[in-house]
MISEPA-78365 format. One record per residue (C-alpha): residue number from 1; residue in one letter; x, y, z. Coordinates in nm, 2 decimals. Layout:
# residues N
NUM|a|X|Y|Z
...
//
This chain:
# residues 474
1|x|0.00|0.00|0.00
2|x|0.12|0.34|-0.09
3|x|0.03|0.67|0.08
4|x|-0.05|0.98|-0.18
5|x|0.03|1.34|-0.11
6|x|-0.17|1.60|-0.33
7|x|-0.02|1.93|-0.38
8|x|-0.18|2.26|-0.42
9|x|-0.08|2.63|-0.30
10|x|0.22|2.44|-0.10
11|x|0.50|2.45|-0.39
12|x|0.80|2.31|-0.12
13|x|0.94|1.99|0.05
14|x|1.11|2.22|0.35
15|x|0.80|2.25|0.62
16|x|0.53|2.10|0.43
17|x|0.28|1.93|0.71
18|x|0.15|1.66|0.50
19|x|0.46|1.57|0.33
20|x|0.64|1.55|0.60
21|x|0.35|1.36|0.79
22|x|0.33|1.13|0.51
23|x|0.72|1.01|0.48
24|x|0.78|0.79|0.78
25|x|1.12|0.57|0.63
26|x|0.87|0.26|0.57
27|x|0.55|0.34|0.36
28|x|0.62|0.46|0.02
29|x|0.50|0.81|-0.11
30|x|0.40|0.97|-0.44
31|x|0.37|1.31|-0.48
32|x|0.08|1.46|-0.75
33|x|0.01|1.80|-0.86
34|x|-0.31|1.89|-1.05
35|x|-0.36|2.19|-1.30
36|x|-0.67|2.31|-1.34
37|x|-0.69|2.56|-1.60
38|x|-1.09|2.62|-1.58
39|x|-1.12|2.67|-1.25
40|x|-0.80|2.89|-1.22
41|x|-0.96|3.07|-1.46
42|x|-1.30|3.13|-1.28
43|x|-1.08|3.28|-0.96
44|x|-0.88|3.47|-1.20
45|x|-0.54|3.35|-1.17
46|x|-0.29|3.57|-1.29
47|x|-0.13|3.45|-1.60
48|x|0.24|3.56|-1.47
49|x|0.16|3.40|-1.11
50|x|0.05|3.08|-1.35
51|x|0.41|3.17|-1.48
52|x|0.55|3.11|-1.14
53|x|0.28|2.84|-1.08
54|x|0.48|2.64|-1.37
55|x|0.84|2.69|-1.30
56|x|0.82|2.61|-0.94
57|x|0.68|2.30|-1.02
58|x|1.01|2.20|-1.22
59|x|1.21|2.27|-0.85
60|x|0.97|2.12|-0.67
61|x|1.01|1.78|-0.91
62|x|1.39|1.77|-0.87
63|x|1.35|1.83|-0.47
64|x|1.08|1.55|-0.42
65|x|1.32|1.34|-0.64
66|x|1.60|1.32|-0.39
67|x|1.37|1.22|-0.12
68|x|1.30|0.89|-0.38
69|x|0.91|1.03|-0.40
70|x|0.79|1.05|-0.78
71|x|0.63|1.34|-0.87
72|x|0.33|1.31|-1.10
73|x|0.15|1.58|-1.31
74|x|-0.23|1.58|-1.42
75|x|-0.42|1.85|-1.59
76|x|-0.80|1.86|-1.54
77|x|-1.04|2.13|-1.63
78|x|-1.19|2.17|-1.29
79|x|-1.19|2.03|-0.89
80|x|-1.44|1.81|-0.98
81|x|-1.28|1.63|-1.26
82|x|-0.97|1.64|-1.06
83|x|-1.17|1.44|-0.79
84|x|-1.23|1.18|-1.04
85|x|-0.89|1.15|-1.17
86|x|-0.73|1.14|-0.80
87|x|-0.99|0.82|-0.74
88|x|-0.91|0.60|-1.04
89|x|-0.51|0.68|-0.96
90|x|-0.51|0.62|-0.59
91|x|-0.72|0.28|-0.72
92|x|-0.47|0.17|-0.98
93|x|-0.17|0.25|-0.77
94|x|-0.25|0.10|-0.45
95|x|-0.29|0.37|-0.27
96|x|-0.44|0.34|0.09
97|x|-0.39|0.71|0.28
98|x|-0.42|1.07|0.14
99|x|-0.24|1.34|0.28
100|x|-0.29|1.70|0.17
101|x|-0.30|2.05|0.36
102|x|-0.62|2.24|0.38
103|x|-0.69|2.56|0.17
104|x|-0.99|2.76|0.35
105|x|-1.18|2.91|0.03
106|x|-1.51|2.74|-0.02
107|x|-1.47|2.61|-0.32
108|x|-1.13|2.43|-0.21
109|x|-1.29|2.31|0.13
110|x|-1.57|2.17|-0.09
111|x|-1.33|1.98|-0.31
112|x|-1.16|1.84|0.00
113|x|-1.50|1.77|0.16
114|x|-1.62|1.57|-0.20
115|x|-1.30|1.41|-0.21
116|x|-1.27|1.28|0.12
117|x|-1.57|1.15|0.14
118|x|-1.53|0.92|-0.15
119|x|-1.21|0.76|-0.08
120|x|-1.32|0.70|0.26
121|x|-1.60|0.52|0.13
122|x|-1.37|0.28|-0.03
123|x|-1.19|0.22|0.26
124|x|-0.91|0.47|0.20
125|x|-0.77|0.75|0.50
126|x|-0.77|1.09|0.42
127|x|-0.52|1.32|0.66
128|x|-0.58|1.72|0.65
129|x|-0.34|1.94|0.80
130|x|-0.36|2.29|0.85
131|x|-0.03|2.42|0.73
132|x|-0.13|2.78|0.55
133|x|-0.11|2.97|0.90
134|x|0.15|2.92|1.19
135|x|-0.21|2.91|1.39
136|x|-0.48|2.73|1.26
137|x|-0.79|2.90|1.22
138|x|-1.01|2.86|1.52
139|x|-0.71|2.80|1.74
140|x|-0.71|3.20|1.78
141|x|-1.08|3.32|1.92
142|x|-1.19|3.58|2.20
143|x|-1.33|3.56|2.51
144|x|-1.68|3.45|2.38
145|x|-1.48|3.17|2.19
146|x|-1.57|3.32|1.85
147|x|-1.33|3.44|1.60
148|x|-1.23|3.80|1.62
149|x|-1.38|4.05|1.41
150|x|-1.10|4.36|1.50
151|x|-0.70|4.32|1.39
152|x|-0.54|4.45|1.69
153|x|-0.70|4.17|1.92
154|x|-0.66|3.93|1.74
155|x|-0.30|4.02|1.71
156|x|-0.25|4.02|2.05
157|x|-0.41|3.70|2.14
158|x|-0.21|3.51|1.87
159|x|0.11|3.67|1.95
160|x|0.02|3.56|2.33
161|x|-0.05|3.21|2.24
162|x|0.23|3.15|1.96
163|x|0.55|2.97|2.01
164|x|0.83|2.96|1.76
165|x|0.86|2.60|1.65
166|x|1.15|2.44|1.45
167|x|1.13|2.45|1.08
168|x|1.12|2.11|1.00
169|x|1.26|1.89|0.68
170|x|1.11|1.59|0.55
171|x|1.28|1.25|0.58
172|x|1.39|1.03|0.28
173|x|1.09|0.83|0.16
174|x|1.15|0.44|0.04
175|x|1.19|0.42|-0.32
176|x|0.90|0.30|-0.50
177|x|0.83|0.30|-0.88
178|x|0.49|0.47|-1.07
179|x|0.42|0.40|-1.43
180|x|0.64|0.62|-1.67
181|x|0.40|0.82|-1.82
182|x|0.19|1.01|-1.48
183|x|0.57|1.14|-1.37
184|x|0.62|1.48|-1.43
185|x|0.86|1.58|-1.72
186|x|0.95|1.93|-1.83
187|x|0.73|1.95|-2.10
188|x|0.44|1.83|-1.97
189|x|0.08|2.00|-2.11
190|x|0.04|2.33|-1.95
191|x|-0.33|2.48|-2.10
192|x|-0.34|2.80|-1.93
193|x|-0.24|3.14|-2.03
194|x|0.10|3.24|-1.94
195|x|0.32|3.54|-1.90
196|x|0.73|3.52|-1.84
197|x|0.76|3.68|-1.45
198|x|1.02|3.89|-1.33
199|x|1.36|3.72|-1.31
200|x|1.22|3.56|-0.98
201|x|1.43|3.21|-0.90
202|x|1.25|2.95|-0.81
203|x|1.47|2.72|-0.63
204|x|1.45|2.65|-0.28
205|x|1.79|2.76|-0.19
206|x|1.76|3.13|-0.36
207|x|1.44|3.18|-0.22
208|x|1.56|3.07|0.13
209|x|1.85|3.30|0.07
210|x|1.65|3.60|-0.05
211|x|1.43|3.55|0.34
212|x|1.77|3.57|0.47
213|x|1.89|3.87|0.30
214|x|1.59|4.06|0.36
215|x|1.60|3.94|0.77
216|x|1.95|4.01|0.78
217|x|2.00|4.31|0.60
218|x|1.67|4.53|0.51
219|x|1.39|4.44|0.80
220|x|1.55|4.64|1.07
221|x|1.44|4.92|0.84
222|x|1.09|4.80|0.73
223|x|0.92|5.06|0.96
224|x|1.07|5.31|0.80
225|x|1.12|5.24|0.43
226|x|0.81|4.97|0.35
227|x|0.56|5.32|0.26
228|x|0.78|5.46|-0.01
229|x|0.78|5.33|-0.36
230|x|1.07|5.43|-0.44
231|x|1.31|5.24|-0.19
232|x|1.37|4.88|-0.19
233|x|1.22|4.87|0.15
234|x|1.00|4.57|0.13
235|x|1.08|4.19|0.16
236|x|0.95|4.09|-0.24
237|x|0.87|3.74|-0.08
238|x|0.51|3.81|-0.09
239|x|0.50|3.62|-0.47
240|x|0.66|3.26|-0.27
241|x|0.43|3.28|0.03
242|x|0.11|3.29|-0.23
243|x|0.20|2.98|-0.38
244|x|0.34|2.80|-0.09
245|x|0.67|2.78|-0.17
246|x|0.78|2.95|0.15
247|x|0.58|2.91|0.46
248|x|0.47|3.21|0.72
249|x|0.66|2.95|0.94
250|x|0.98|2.98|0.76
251|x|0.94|3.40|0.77
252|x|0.91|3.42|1.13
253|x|1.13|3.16|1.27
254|x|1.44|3.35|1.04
255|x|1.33|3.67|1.20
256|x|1.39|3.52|1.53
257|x|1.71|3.33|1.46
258|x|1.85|3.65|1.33
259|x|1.71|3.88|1.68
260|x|1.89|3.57|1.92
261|x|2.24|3.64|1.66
262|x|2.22|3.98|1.69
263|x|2.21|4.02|2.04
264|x|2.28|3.66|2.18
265|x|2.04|3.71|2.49
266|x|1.67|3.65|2.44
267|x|1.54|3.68|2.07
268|x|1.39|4.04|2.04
269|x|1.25|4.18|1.73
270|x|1.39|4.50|1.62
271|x|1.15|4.78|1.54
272|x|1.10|4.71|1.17
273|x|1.08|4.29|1.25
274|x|0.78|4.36|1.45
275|x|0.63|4.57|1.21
276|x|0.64|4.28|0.93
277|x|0.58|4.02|1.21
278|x|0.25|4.21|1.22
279|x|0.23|4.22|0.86
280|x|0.24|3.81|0.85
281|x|-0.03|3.83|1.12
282|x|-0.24|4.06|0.89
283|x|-0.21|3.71|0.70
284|x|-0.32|3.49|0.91
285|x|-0.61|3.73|1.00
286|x|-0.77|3.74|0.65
287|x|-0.73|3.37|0.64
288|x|-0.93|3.31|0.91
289|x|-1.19|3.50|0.83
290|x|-1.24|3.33|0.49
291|x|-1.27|3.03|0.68
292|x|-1.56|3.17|0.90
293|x|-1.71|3.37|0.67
294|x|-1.80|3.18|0.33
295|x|-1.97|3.47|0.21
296|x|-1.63|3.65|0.12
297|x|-1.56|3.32|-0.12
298|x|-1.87|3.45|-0.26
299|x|-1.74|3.77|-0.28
300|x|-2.01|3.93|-0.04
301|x|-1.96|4.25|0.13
302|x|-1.85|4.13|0.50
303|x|-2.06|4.40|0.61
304|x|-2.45|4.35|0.59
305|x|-2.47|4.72|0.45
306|x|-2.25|4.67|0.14
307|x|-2.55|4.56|-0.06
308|x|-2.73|4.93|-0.01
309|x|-2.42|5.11|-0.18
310|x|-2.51|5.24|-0.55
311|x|-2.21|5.21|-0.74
312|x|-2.16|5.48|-1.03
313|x|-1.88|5.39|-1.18
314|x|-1.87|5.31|-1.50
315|x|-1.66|5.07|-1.76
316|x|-1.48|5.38|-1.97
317|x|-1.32|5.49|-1.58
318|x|-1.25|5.15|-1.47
319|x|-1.04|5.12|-1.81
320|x|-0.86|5.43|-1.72
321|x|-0.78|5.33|-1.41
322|x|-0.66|4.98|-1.53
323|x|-0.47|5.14|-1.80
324|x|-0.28|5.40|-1.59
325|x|-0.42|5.72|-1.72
326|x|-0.68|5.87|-1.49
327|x|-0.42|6.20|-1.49
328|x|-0.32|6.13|-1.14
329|x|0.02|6.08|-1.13
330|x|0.05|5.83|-0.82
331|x|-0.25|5.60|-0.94
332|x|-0.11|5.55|-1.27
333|x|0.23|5.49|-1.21
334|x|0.09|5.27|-0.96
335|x|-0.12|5.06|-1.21
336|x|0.16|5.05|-1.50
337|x|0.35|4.92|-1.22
338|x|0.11|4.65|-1.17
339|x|0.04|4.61|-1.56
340|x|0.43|4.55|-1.63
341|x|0.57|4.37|-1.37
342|x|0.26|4.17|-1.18
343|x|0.33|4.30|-0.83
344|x|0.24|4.64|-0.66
345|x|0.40|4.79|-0.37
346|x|0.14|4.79|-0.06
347|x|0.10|5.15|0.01
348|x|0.05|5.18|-0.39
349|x|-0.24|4.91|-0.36
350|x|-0.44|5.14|-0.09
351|x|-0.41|5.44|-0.29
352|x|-0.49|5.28|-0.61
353|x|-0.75|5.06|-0.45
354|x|-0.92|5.38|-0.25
355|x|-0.92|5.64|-0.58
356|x|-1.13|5.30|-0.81
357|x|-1.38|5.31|-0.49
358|x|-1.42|5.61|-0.34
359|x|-1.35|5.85|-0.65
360|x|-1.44|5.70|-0.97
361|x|-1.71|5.50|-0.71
362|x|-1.63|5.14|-0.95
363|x|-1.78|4.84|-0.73
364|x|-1.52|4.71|-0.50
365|x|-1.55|4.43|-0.67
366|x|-1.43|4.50|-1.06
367|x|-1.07|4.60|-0.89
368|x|-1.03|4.33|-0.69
369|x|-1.07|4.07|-0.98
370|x|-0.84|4.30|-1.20
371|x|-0.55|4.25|-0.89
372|x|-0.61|3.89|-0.95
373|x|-0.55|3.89|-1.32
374|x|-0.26|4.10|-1.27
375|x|-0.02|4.00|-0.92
376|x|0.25|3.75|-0.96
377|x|0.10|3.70|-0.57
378|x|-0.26|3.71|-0.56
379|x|-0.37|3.52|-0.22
380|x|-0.75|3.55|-0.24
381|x|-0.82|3.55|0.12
382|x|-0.54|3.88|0.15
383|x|-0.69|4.02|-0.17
384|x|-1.04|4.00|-0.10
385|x|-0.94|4.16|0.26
386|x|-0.73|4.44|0.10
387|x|-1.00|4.52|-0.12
388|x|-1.27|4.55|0.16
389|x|-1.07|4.74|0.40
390|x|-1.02|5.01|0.13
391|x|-1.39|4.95|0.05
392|x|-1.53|5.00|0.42
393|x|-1.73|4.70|0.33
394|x|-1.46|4.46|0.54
395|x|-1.38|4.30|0.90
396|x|-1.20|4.62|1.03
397|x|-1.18|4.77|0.74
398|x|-1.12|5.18|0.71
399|x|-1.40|5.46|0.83
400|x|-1.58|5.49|0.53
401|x|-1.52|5.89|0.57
402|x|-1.17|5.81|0.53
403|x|-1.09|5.87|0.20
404|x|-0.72|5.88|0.06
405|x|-0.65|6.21|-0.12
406|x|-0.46|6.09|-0.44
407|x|-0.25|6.39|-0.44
408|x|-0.16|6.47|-0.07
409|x|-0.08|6.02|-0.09
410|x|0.21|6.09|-0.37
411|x|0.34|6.43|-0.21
412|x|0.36|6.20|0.11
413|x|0.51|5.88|-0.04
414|x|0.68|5.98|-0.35
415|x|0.82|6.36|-0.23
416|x|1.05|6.39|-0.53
417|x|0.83|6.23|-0.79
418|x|1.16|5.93|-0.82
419|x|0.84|5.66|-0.89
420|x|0.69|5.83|-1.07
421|x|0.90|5.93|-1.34
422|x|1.01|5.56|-1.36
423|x|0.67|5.49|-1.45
424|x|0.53|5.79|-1.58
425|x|0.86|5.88|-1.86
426|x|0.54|6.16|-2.03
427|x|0.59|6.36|-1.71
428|x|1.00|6.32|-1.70
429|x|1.06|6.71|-1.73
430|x|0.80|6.84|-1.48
431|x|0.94|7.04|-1.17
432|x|0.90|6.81|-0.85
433|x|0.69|7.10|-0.70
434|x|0.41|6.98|-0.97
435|x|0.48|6.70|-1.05
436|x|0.15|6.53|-0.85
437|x|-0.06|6.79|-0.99
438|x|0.14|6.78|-1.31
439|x|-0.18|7.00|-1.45
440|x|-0.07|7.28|-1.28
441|x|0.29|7.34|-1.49
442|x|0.30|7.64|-1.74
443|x|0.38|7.38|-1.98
444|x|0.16|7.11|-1.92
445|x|0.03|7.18|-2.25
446|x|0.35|6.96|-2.39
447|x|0.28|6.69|-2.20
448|x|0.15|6.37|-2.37
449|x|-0.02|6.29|-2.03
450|x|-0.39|6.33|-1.97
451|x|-0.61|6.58|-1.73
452|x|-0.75|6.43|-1.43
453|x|-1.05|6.26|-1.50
454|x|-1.28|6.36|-1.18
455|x|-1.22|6.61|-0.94
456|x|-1.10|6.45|-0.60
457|x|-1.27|6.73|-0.39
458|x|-1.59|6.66|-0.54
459|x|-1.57|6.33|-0.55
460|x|-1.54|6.30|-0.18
461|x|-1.83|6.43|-0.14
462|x|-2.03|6.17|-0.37
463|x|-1.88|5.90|-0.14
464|x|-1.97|6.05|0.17
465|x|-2.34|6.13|0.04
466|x|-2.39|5.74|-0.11
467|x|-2.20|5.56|0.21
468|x|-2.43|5.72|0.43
469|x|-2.73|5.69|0.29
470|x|-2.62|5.31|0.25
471|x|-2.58|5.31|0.63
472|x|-2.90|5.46|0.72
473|x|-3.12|5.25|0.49
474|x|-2.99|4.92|0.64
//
């Protein structure tokens, strides 16, 4: 009897719950990976995070091979045809256990549901493992022993009830042989829509070595470089975690191996560690709340009161907007950004994210699905959270009065105009002191860069008018 591991958004061999669960020296182990290009394409998967998707897979093959675990590669259309495949195989091959780790969107927990429950009608074991969050959803609840609905609390109680545990390796599986043609080979049938990434690598070594350098060299500094554009202030790991091949684990557990070095007393997070240490927790906060709350896998408002809100927007401004040219400067270097490269930088997703909703008043909705078509690491459950907050539709999301002002964001962020002009080359020659209202320059007539398209001031005032009237009608 052989024991079956099925992969998914857990691309590595280094901390991976069920794999490591699964090799025990004695029973043999296959590895499988499924594509399925219909259903990535109904959640939107980004064709450059497909991209990723593909070349990790090629690492992970070579990794799983020195543990003597084959690696086999299926393409199915959807979840449910995958289901069917994963039956007949575990049937041919002998296999009597599944292990796989558990993905909280409701269409994944639904495939794990379906699929469990068949193979356990046939006499077969099916082992789940939470291994997306360092704690498992549910594990972190307040005082009413329901899950929290505010960040800050729910930071605090998991940073109270979290341990740092070793980052563990798998063991060397006993070689066992598969037929030749499920193993994965280089070439094998790829049917969905890709686009070359950034020169990210995608072995486990560089990407282990890029956590390191970021730990070692740049967190210290996160506090005060991660809001400006401009610097290389952030940790660009964001891309690994969304497809599993790094673990939050992994993150944390380097950022306190490198507080005990520096100091060689009790580990203790410098200034910027804590900050991203909060970031990861922001992580495992939206994750939970997809598993409690089904109604964001449905893309429902979290708030009852989201389904009152007219939206006004309209196709030709969300096009702008997607396109970079709603003539303000920040937003559309923000979105060409995101167009050429597949990534954004945070504070650039809140701006961007703020001026679609709350002043060209598009449906929270039409931007987060664009983000998904577009990030080399779209994480639904981080996505759909982003969204909302900017939204004022989420779990602690923003005051709904709170509206970013487009301008005063890029005077902030982007003083001297450095990202924009990387992004924007039209508005190369305008004077730092316009260029976020590049409109304003005696010679903006020479510029091949357009007018804004609304008027922020205004604008505001639209929001404020249609958010409370949503509010007072529920």
């Amino acid at each position: 009897m052989k024991r079956l591991v099925l992969f998914n958004r857990d691309l590595r061999t280094i901390d991976n719950t069920a794999l490591i669960q699964a090799i025990d020296g004695e029973t043999p182990v296959i590895a499988v990976f499924i594509a399925t290009p219909q259903q990535w394409a109904q959640h939107d998967l980004a064709p450059i995070q497909a991209d990723l998707i593909r070349r990790r897979l090629e690492a992970l093959h070579e990794e799983l091979e020195l543990l003597n675990v084959p690696f086999l590669y299926k393409e199915c259309d959807d979840f449910e045809r995958a289901n069917e495949w994963l039956l007949a195989l575990s049937a041919e091959l002998g296999v009597s256990e599944l292990f796989l780790n558990f993905d909280y969107e409701i269409n994944e927990r639904n495939r794990i549901t379906a699929l469990s429950e068949r193979l356990e009608q046939q006499g077969k074991t099916v082992c789940v493992f939470d291994d997306k969050c360092i704690l498992r959803p549910g594990s972190v609840l307040n005082k009413q022993g329901k899950n929290f609905k505010v960040f800050t609390p729910f930071k605090n109680a998991w940073k109270a009830q979290f341990t740092l545990a070793r980052v563990q390796k798998p063991k060397m599986s006993v070689p066992t042989d598969v037929p030749a043609h499920y193993r994965y080979e280089s070439n094998v049938p790829f049917n969905y829509p890709t686009v070359s990434s950034l020169p990210m690598p995608v072995d486990t070594n560089s990407i282990i070595d890029k956590l390191r350098a970021f730990s070692h060299d740049r967190v210290a500094n996160y506090h005060q470089d991660r809001d400006f554009p401009a610097v290389d202030g952030t940790s660009q790991l964001s891309a690994y975690l969304a497809i599993g091949a790094l673990s939050a684990r992994q993150c944390v557990a380097r950022l306190y191996l490198d507080a005990t070095m520096s100091n060689g007393q009790e580990p203790t997070l410098s200034e910027g560690a804590e900050i991203w240490l909060s970031e990861l927790i922001w992580r495992e906060f939206y994750q939970h709340l997809v598993y409690f709350e089904p109604k964001l896998s449905r893309r429902h408002g979290y708030l009852s009161w989201e389904r009152n809100l007219i939206w006004q927007g309209n196709e030709e401004a969300f096009t702008q907007w997607c396109n970079g040219v709603t003539g303000y400067p920040i937003v559309d270097a923000a979105m060409r950004q995101l167009n050429a490269t597949g990534w954004m930088h945070n504070r650039l997703r809140m701006i961007a994210a703020s001026f679609l909703i709350k002043d060209l008043h598009v449906d929270w909705r039409w931007g987060e699905a664009y983000f998904m078509s577009k990030l080399v690491d779209g994480d639904f459950a981080a996505n759909n959270g982003g969204w909302q907050w900017c939204a004022s539709t989420g779990c602690d999301g923003q005051p709904y009065f709170r509206i970013f002002n487009p301008i005063r964001q890029g005077e902030r962020f982007d003083a001297q105009g450095e990202f924009i002009r990387q992004w924007i080359p039209e508005l190369a020659n305008v004077p730092n002191r316009h260029i976020h209202q590049p409109w304003l320059w005696e010679a903006c007539q020479k510029l091949e860069y357009p007018e804004p398209i609304v008027d922020h001031k205004t604008q505001r005032e639209i929001t404020l008018s249609v958010y409370k009237a949503a509010k007072d009608q529920h």
